[in-house]
N, C-alpha and C positions, 0 to 999 in steps of 0.2 A: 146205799149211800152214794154210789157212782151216779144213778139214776136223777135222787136227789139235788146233785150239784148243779149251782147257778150258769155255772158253761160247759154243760154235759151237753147241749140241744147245739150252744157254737162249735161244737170240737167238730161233730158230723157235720154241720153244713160245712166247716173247712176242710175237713179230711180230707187228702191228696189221695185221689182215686188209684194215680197212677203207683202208688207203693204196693199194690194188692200184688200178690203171685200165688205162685201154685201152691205151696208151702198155707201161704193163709185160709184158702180156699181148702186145702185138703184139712188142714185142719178144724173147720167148721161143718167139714160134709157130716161128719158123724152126727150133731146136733141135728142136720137140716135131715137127716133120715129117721128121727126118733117122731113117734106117730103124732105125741104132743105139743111138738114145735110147729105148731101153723100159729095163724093170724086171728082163728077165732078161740082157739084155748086161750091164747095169751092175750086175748080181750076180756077174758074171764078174772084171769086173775090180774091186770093193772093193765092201764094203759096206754103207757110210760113203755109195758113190757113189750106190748101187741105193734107200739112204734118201731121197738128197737129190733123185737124180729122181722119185723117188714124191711126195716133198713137194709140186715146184713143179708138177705136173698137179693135183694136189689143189687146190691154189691157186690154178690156173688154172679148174678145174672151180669153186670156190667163187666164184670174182670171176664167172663166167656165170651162176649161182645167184642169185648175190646181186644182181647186176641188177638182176632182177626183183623180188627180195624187197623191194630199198631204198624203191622206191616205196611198196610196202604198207606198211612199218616205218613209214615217213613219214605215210603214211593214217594208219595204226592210233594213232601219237604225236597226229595233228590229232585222230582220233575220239575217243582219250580224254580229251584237252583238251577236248574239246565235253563229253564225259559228265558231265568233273568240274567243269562250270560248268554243265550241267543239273541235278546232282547238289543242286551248290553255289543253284542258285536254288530248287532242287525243296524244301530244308531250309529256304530262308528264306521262301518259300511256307509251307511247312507250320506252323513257328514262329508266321508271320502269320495263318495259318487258324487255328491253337488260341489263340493269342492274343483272336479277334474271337470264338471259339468261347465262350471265356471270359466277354467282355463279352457274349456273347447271350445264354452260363445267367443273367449276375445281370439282366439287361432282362427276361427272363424270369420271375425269380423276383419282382422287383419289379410286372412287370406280374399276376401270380398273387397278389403279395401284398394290389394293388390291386384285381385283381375283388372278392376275398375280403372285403375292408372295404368296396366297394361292394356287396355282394350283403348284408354283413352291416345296414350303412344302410339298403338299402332293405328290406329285414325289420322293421326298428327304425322306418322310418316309416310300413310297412303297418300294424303293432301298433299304431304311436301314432295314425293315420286310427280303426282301427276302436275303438280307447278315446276318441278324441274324440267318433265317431261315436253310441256307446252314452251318453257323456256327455250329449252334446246332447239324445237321446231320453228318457236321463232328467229331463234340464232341463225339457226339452219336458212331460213328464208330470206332473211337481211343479208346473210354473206355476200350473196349475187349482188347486193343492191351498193357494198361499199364503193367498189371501184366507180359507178358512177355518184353517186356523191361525193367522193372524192373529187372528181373531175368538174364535178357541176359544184363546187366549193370550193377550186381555182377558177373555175371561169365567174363565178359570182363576184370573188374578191379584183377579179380581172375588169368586169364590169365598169365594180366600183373604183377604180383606180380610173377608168377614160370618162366616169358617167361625166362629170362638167365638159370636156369635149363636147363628147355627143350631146350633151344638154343646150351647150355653147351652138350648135350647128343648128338641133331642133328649132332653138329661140330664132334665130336667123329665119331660119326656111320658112317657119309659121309669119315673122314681120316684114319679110321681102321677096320672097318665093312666089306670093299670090298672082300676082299680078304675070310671071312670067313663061315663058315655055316650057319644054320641058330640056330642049339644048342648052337656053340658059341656067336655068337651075343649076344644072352639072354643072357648067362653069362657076358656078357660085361658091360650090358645097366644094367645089376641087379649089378654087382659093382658099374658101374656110379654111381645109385642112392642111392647106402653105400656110398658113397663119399661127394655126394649131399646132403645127411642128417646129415653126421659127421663135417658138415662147415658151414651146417644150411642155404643152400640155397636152396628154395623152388620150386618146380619142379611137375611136374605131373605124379601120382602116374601109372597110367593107360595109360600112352603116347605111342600114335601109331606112331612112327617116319615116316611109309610109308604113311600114309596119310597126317602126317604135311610135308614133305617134293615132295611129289607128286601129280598133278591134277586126279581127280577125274575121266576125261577122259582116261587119261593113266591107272589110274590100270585099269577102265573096260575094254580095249585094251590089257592090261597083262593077264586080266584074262579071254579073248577072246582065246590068242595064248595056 
C-alpha cells in the first residue's frame, strides 16, 4: 500500500538525509545482513521493491560518508566564518591604510610646500646679505669722499654767487683785452674789479680769466709753441 501511494517516489526524493543516525542505521543493519535483501532478489519479486532496497543501502552508505564529511562541513563553515571576518578586518585595515595614506600625501605636500618657501627665504636673505654687504662697501668707500663734496658744494654755490662778476670781467677781457698788453690788461681787470666791488657784485678775487676761458689742452699747446 505504502509502495502504491501517489507521493511514495516524492517523500524519498525529499527526505532530509541529514536526520539519518545511528539509531536508524543500526536498525536497518539486521535486514541489510539477511542473505535475501540484495538488489537482484528484490528485482524478482517487484520492482518498486528492488528500488526501495537500493534506496536504503544508499542511505545507509551516505549516513557512513557523511560522518565523516559532518565534521569537515563543520570546519569548513568555522573556516569561513574566520575568512569572512579576516576578510572583514583585512577591508577595514585597508580603508584605514588609504585613509592615513591620504593624510601622509597632503603632510607631505605641505611639508614640500614648506621646504620650498624655506629654500625660497633663504635665497631671499642670501641676496639680501650680499646687497647689504656691497651696500656697506660702498658706504664704506663714499665716507672718504663726503668731506670733499662737501667742500666742492660750498665752493660751487660760492661760484655761483661771484659767476656774473667773473662773467662781467670775462665779457670785458674777450671785447677790450685784444688789442692790449699784458700790463694793460691788469690794469683793466684791476678796475673791473673797483667796479665790481663799488656795486657790490661779487666776483673772484684771484680770477684767472685764461683758464676760465680756455681748455686746458690749448694752453699746454700755447705753452708748447
Amino acid at each position: 500500500k505504502m509502495l502504491s501511494g501517489g507521493n511514495f517516489l516524492q517523500s524519498l526524493q525529499n527526505f532530509n538525509k541529514d536526520t539519518i543516525n545511528d539509531e536508524v542505521v543500526e536498525l536497518l543493519q539486521p535486514y541489510f545482513e539477511m542473505p535475501d535483501y540484495t538488489l537482484e532478489v528484490a528485482k524478482k519479486v517487484c520492482g518498486n521493491v528492488a528500488g526501495l532496497c537500493s534506496w536504503t543501502k544508499a542511505m545507509s552508505a551516505y549516513y557512513s560518508i557523511n560522518k565523516e564529511v559532518l565534521p569537515l562541513k563543520a570546519n569548513l563553515a568555522v573556516q569561513e566564518r574566520r575568512l569572512e571576518d579576516a576578510n572583514e578586518s583585512k577591508n577595514q585595515a585597508q580603508a584605514l591604510l588609504d585613509a592615513k595614506n591620504a593624510e601622509l600625501n597632503k603632510v607631505r605636500k605641505l611639508y614640500d610646500d614648506a621646504m620650498r618657501e624655506k629654500k625660497d627665504l633663504e635665497n631671499d636673505a642670501d641676496t639680501c646679505k650680499r646687497r647689504m654687504v656691497a651696500a656697506k662697501t660702498l658706504i664704506d668707500g663714499l665716507g672718504g669722499e663726503k668731506v670733499r663734496w662737501t667742500e666742492q658744494s660750498k665752493e660751487f654755490k660760492a661760484q655761483i654767487e661771484r659767476l656774473a662778476g667773473d662773467v662781467l670781467m670775462a665779457t670785458g677781457f674777450l671785447s677790450y683785452c685784444g688789442p692790449f698788453n699784458q700790463e694793460y690788461r691788469q690794469l683793466l681787470l684791476r678796475n673791473w674789479q673797483s667796479e665790481n666791488k663799488s656795486r657790490s657784485i661779487p666776483y673772484t678775487h684771484n680770477l684767472d680769466l685764461i683758464s676760465m676761458l680756455a681748455e686746458k689742452t690749448t694752453i699746454a699747446e700755447w705753452n708748447l709753441q
